[in-house]
Residue, then its C-alpha position, 0 to 999 in steps of 0.5 A: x660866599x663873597x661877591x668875588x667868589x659868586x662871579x666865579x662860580x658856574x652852577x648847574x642845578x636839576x639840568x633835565x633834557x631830552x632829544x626826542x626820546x632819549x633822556x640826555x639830562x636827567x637832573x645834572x646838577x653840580x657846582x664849578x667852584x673858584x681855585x679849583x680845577x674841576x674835571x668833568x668826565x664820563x662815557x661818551x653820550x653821558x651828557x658831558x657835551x649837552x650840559x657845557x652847550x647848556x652853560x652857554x646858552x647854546x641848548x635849552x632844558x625842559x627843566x633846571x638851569x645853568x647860571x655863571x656868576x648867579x646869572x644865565x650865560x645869554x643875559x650878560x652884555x658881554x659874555x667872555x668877560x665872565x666865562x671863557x669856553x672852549x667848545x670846539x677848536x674848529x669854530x673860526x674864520x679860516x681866512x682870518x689870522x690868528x690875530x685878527x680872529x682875537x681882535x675881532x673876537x675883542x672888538x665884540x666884547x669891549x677889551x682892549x687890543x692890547x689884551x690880544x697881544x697877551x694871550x698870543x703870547x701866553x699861549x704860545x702863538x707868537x711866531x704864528x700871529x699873522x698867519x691864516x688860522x685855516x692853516x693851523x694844525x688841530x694843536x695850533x687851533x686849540x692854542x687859539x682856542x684858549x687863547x679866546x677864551x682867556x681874552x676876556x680875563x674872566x673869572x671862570x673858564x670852561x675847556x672841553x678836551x684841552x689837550x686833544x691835539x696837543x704835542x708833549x710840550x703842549x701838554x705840560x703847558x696846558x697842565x701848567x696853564x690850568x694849574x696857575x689859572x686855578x692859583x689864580x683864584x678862577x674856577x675851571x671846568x675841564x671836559x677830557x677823556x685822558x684820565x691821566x692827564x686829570x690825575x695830574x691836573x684836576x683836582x676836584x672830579x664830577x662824573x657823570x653816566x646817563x645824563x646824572x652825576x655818578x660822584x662828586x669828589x676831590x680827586x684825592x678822596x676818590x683815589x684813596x676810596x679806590x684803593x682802600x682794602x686792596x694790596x698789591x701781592x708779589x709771590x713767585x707762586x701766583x696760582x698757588x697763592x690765589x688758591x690759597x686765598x680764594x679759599x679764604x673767600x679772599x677776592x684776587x685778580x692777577x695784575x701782571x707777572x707774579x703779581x696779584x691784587x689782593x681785597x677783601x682781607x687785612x695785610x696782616x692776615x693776609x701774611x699769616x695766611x699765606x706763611x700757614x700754608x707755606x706760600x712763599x711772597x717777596x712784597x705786599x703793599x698798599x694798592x694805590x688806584x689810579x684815577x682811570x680805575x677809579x673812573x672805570x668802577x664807577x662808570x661800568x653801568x653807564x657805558x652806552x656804547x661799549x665795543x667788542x673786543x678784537x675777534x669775539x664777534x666772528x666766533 
């Protein structure tokens, strides 16, 4: 790996944490490469929290480390020069502009003032500058937000919940954003819940479940692992076509009206069962899974807390 590459990169190796008797960490290890987007997900209480205050230096472990560029976060001179974090959109001086917050912020770790003008602008708080940050809107702040954590100009940047608070124009600016950062050789790390939002973004995906990491993959790779062996059946005779296929010990889950999906079982034989038995269907393809699905399977028995559905605890 070449010098450029190393400052780019955020390691975490056999992270092991606890806090007082439940096991936050439980030897979380993974690597945030350069030119690439990242996405770092899992169930609340997985740990996703506990590992980014690691990575700056905000918590300790009993065991393992976190390095940015080779080395621990806490021991650089001057730390947003090498990874920009976005922790908490809330965490400013509401009785500071925007502006000054930056400058301030600038002023600490040696960029040039002239540097604040540019990420004003590149995210889009122009027009806002000189007013109060206590004011801002929640979407506001996560502007200011990253707009500290590119000040820097670092080769590594770390966002938790990027789009929280975000209007619609807001998000395909973040999505874009986070696109060009990675072109630009960086490595992003990005904490979300909205899987969505990941699909279209990340294109790298660590999940994590009870302080470990459940799987670590290219996005591309989970879907298509996902989706491998299932198909999408649309029949206008749903119960009889899933009577006929579960007598073949065929796995069938209805997905929507006259639709079925369809595993354990190739296309072609799935047709010639059902034309056997004189079951009439308009389509079968290929399913393709969506990153949620995909995220839900993996995470179902890591979930801590899990809610009841509407009605079920008053039975």
């Amino acid at each position: 790996m070449s010098d450029e590459s190393t400052k780019a990169t955020v390691e975490v190796v056999g992270l092991r944490k606890r806090f007082g008797r439940q096991l936050a960490l439980d030897g979380m290890t993974f690597t945030v490469r350069p030119g690439r987007v990242t996405g770092f997900v899992g169930p609340n209480g997985a740990g996703k929290s506990t590992t980014m205050r690691v990575i700056l230096g905000l918590d300790s472990v009993e065991e393992g480390r976190a390095l940015v560029g080779g080395v621990p976060y806490r021991t650089l001179r001057r730390p947003l020069r090498h990874l920009g974090a976005l922790l908490d959109a809330s965490a400013l001086q509401p009785s500071r502009t925007a502006r000054n917050h930056l400058l301030w912020l600038a002023h600490s770790q040696g960029v040039p003032s002239g540097r604040v003008d540019e990420v004003i602008e590149t995210a889009g708080l122009g027009t806002a500058a000189r007013r109060k940050a206590g004011g801002f809107s929640l979407g506001m702040r996560q502007r200011l937000g990253i707009a500290a954590a590119l000040l820097g100009d670092p080769p590594a940047v770390m966002l938790d919940e990027p789009f929280n608070g975000l209007d619609p124009d807001g998000i395909v600016w973040m999505r874009g954003l986070l696109a060009e950062l990675a072109r630009e050789g960086r490595a992003v790390l990005v904490s979300s819940h909205l899987m969505g939002e990941l699909e279209d973004t990340a294109d790298h995906l660590v999940v994590i479940g009870r302080g470990r990491v459940v799987a670590d993959t290219s996005v591309s790779e989970l879907l298509a692992e996902a989706s491998s062996g299932r198909v999408t059946l649309r029949t206008s005779a749903p119960p009889r076509a899933a009577q006929v296929l579960h007598g073949a010990g065929v796995t069938v889950l209805a997905s929507g009206p006259g639709t079925l999906e369809v595993t354990g079982l190739p296309d072609e034989e799935i047709v010639a069962l059902l034309a056997r038995n004189g079951v009439p269907f308009s389509q079968l393809s290929a399913h393709r899974a969506t990153l949620e699905e995909a995220y839900m399977e993996l995470t179902r028995d890591a979930v801590e807390y899990r809610g009841i559905p509407v009605g079920e605890g008053t039975r």
